[in-house]
LOLO-940488 format. One record per residue: residue in one letter; x, y, z of N, C-alpha, C, CB in turn. Coordinates in steps of 0.001 Angstrom, whole numbers, plus 500000, padded with zeros to 6 digits. Glycine has a CB too. Layout:
! LOLO-940488
aXYZXYZXYZXYZ;...
! end
This chain:
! LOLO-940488
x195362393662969159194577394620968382195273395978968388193136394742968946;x195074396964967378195793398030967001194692399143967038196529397808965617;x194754400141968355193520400920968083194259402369967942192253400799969382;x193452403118966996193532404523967223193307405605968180193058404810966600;x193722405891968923192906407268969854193391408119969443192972407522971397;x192044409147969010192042410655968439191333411281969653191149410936966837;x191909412411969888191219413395970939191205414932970083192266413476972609;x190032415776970393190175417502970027190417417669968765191360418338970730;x189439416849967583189257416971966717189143418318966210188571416309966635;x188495418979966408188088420659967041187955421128965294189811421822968326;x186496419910964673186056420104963583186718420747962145185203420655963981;x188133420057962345189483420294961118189607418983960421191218420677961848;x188828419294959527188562418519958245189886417724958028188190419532956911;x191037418740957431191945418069957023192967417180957865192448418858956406;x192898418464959346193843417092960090193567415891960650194454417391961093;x191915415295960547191289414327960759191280413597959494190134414635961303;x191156413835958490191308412988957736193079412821957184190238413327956746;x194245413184957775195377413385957248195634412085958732196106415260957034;x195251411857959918195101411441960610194631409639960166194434412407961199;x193543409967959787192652408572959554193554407827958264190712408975958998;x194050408931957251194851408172956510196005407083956933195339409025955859;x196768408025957800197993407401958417197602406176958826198609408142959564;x196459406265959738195680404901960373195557403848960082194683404872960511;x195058404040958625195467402991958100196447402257957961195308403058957453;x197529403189957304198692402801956753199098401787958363199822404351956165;x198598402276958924199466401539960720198477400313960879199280402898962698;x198173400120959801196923398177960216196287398430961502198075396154960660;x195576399575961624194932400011962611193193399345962830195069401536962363;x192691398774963648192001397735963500190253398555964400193028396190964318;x190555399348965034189694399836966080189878401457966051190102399138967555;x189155402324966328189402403074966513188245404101967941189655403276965193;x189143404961968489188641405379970152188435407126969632190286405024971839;x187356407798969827187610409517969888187706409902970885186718410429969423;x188033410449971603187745410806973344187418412230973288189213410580974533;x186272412380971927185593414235972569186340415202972146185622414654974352;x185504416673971926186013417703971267185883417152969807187460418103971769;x184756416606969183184742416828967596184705418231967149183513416165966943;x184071419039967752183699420110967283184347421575968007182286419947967347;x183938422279967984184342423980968389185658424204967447184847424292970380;x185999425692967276187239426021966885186823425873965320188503425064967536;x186760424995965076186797424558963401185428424622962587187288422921963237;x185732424822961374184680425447959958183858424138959591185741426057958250;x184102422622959784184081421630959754183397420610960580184935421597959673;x182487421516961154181652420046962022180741419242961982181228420127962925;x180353419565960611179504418610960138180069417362959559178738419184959250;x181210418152958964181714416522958317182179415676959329183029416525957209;x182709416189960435183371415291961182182862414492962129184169415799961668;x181340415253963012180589414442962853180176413161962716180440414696962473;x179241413807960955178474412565960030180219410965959831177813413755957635;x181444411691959606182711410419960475182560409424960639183130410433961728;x182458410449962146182081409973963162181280408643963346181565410855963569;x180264409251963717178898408397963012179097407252962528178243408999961863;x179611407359961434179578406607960733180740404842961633180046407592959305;x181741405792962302182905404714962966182183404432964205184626405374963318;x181345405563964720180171404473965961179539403541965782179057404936966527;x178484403306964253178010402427964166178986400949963389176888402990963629;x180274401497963309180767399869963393181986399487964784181687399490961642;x181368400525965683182085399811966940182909400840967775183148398595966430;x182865401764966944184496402620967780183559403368969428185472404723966186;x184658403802969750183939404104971378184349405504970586184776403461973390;x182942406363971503182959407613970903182599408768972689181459407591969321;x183185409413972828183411410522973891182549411545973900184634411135973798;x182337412301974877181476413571974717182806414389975359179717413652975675;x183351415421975126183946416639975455183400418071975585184761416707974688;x183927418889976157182989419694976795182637420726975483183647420442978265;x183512420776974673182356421795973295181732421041972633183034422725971992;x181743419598972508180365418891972325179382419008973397180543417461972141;x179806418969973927178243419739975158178035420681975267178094419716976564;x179053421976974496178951423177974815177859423674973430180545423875975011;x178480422746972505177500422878970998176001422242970999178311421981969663;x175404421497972275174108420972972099173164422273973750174255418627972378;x174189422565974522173711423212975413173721424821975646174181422639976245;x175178425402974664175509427026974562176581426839975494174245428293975052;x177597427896975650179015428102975713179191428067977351179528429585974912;x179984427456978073179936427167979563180583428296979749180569425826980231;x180888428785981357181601429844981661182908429703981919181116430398982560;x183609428597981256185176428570981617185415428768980681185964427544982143;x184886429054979048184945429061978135185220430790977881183909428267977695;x186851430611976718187128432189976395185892432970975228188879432241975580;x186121434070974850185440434478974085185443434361972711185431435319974347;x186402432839972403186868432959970712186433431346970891188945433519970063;x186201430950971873185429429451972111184214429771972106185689428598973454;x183676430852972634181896431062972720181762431661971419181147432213974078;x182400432258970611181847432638969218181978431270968049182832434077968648;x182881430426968497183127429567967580181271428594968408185204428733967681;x181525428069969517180378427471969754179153427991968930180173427571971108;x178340428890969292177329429801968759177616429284967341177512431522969072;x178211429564966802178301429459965157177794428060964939179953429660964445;x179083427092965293178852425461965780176976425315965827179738425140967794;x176991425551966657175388425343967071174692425165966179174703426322967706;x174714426270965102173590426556963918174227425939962477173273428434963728;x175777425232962913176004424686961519176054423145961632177394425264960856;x175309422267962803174792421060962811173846420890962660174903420517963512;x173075419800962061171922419365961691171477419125963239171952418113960596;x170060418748963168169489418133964323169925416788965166168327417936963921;x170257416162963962170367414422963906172412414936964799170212413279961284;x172772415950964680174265415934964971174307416007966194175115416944964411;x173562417195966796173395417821967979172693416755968767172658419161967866;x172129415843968400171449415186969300172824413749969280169558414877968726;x173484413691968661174447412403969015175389412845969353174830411429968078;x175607414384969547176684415090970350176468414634972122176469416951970046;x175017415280972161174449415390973338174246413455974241172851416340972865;x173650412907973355173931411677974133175012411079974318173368410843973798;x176220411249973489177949410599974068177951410271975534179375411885973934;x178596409581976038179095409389977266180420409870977841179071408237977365;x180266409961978801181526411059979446182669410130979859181009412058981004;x182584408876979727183912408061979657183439406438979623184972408430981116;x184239405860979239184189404357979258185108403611979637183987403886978237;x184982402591979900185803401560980440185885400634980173185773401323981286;x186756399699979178186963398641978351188302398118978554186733398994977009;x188171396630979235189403395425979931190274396324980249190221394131978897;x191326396862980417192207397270981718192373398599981331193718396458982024;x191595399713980587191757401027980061190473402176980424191913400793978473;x190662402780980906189915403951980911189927405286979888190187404341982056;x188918405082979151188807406458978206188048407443978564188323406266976931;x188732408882978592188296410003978996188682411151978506188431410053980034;x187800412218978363188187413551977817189227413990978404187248414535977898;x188416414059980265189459415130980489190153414343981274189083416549981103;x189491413998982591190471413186983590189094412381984168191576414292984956;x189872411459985619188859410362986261187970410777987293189580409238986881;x188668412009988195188135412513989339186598413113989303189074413512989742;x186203413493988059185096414020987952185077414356986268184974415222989014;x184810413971985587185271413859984162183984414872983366185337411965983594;x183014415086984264181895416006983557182677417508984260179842415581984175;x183550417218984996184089419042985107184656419560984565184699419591985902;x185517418331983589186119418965982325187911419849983374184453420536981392;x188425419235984308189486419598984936190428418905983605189606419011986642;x192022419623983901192851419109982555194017418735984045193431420654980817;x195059417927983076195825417212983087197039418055982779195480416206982378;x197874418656983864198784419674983503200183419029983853198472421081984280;x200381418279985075201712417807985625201596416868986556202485418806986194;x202363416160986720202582414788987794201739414640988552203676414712988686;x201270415858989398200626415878990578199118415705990091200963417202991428;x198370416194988682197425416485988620197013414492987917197301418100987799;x198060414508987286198027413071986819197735412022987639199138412726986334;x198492411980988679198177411400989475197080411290990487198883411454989731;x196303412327990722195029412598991273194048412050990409194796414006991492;x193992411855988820193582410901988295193558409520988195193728411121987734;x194882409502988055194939407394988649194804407275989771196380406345988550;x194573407888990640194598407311992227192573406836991723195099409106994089;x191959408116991139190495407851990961189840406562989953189995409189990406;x190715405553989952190393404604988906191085403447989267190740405045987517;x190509402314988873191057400999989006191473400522987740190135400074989600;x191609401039986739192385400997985387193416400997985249192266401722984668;x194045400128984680195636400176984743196125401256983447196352398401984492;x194969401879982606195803402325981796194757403377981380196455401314980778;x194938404774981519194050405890981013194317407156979936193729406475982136;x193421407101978631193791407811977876192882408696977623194208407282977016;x193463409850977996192405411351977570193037412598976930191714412081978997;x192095413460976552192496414424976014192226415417976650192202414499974980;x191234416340975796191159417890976791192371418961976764191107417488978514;x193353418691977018194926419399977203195149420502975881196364417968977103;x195069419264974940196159419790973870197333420036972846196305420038974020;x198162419241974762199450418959974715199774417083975028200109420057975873;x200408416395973942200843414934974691201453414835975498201404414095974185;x201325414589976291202019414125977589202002412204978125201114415130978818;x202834411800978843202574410514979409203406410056980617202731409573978384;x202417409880981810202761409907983366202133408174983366201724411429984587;x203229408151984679203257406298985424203447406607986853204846405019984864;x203223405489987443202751405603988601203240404119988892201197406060988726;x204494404018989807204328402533990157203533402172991673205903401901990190;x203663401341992222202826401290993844203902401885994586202354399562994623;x203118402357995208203858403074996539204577404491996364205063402081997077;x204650404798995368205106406258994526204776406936993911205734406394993919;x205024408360993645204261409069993241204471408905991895204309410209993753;x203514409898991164203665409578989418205007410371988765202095410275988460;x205634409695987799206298410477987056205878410742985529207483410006987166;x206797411997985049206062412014983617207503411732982671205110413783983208;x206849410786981771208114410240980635207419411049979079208178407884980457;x208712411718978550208151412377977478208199411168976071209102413894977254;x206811411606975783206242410527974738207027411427973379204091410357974684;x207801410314972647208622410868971577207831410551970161210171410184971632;x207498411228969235206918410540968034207315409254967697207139411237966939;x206932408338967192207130407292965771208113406353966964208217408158963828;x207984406507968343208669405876969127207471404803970183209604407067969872;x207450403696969733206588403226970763207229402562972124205725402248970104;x206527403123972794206393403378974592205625401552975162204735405270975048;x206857400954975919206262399727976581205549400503977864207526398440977042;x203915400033978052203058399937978814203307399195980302202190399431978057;x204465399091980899204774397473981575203549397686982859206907397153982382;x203772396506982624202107396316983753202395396396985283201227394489983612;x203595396292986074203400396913987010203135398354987438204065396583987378;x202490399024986580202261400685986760201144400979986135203370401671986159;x200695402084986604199287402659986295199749403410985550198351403273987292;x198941403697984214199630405072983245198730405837982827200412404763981893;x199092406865982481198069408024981871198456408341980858197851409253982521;x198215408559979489198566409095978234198150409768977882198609408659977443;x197986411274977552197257412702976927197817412623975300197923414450977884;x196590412453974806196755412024973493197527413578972740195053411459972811;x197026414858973135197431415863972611196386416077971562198775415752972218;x195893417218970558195065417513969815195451417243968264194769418742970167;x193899416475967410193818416102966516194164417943965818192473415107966397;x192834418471965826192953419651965095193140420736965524192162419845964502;x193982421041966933194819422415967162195176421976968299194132423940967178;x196872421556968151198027421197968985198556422218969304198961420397968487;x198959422555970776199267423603971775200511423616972444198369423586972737;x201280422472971760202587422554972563203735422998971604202963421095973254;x203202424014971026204072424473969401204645423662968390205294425203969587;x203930422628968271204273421458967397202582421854966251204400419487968594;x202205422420965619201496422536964643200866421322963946202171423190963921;x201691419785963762201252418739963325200416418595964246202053417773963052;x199461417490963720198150416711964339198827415663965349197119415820963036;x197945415253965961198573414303967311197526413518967564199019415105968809;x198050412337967301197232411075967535197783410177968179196821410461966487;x197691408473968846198312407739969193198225406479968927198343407925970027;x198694405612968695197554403973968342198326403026969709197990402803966037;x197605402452970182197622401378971101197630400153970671196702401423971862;x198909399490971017199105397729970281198428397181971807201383396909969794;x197078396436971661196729395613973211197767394462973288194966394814973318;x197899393588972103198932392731972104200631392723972572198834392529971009;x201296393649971784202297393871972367202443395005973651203007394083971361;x201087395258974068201014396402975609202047397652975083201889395470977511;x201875398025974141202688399565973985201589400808973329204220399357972676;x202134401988973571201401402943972571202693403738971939200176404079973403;x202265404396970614203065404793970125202303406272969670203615403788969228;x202620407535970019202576409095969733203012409143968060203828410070970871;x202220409904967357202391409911966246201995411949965894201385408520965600;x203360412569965155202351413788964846202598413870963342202699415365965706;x201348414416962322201117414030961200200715415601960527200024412789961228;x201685415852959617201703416905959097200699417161957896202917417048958833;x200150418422957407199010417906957056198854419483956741198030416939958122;x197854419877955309197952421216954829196667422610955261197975420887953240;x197452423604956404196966423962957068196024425147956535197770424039957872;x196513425331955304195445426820954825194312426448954325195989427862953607;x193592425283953420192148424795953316191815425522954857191902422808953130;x192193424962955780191733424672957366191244426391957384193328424025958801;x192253427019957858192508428387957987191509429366956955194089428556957676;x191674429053955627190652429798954926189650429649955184190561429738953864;x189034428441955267187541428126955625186712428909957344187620426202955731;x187832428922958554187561429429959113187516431468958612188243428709960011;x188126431545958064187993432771957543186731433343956914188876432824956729;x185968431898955961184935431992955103183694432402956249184753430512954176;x183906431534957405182665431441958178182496432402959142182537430248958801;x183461433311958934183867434634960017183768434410961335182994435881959896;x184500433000961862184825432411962595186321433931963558185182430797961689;x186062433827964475187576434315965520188918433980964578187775433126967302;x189764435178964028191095435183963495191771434186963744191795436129963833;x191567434360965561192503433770965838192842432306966098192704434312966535;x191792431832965473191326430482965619191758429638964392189790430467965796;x192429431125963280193531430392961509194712430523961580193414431169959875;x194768431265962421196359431968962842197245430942963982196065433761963779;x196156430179964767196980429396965851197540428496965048196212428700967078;x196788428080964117197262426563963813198321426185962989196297425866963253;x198849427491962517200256427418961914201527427645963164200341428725960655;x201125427791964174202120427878964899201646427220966293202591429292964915;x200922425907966427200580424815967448200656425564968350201364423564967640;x199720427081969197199365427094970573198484427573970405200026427584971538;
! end
């Protein structure tokens, strides 16, 4: 089977659907969100009602912490261009949104994979995934041979064989990565709608279960709709301005 994982949608219309297109094109059969539909972006309704729509034919769907931040108000790790975008968020979902924000689950676990926002150790704290060491404090917390989350930003992808510590192998676009099963792995999908590692394209990944590989994909995609609209909603500047230059 051929699944999609999208992480940090971050309610950008176009790079979610510039995303879902590709998906197709890749005989993509399943598809995984792992959280962050919303904050940041002019767009959370549509992405959302999606949403929605790919839960009720099966896809596993995530809660991330500005989906909880959009049904509960802005947490305190949160900057001040995340708490104005939240607040806004808040009042531009329907009822029916906010309430399927709020029930998501904070991770799942399906035959040898763990899906998660942020990491395993405590996944409602919303801790990120920065380097070897932190990676690995995650797989040690799981009996999954294979864990994919977001939260970050940035793609990244760390292994772990027995008896050693984790290393990190840089995940190359349009290059698929063998999974080999003696190792525990972690994959940071990187962000659907505002990528942070100065790569500006969207970042998605699809998982072959059959041939045990994943393959990093970033998908270019037209950034001023995005940008104006946050402009329209007098959304934080700086929240049109990042996304032409991925941090």
């Amino acid at each position: 089977m051929r699944i999609a994982i999208l992480s940090d949608i971050h309610a950008n219309r176009e790079a979610f659907d510039a995303c879902l297109a590709h998906a197709v094109r890749q005989n993509v059969e399943r598809y995984v969100f792992l959280g962050d539909l919303v904050g940041y972006g002019a767009d959370p309704q549509y992405i959302v009602d999606r949403v929605v729509r790919f839960a009720e034919e099966g896809a596993v769907v995530l809660k991330g912490n500005h989906d909880e931040a959009a049904t509960r108000g802005a947490n305190d790790g949160m900057n001040e261009y995340a708490r104005k975008a939240i607040d806004w968020t808040f009042n531009a979902l329907d009822d029916a949104s906010r309430k399927f924000l709020g029930e998501l689950p904070g991770f799942v676990e399906e035959e040898d994979r763990l899906y998660v926002h942020s990491e395993a150790t405590a996944p409602s704290d919303w801790r990120y995934i920065t380097d070897a060491a932190t990676a690995e404090r995650s797989m040690r917390a799981t009996i999954q041979r294979i864990t994919f989350c977001g939260h970050v930003h940035i793609p990244q992808l760390y292994n772990m064989s027995p008896q050693k510590p984790a290393q990190y192998f840089e995940p190359k676009p349009n290059t698929a990565i063998p999974l080999i099963g003696q190792r525990q792995w972690l994959a940071v999908m990187g962000a659907v709608g505002q990528p942070r590692d100065k790569n500006p394209a969207a970042a998605y990944a699809v998982l072959d279960t059959t041939k045990k590989d994943v393959t990093y994909f970033r998908i270019a995609y037209d950034m001023q709709p995005t940008a104006q609209k946050i402009h329209e909603a007098g959304l934080p500047a700086i929240l049109a301005a990042r996304l032409f230059v991925g941090r």
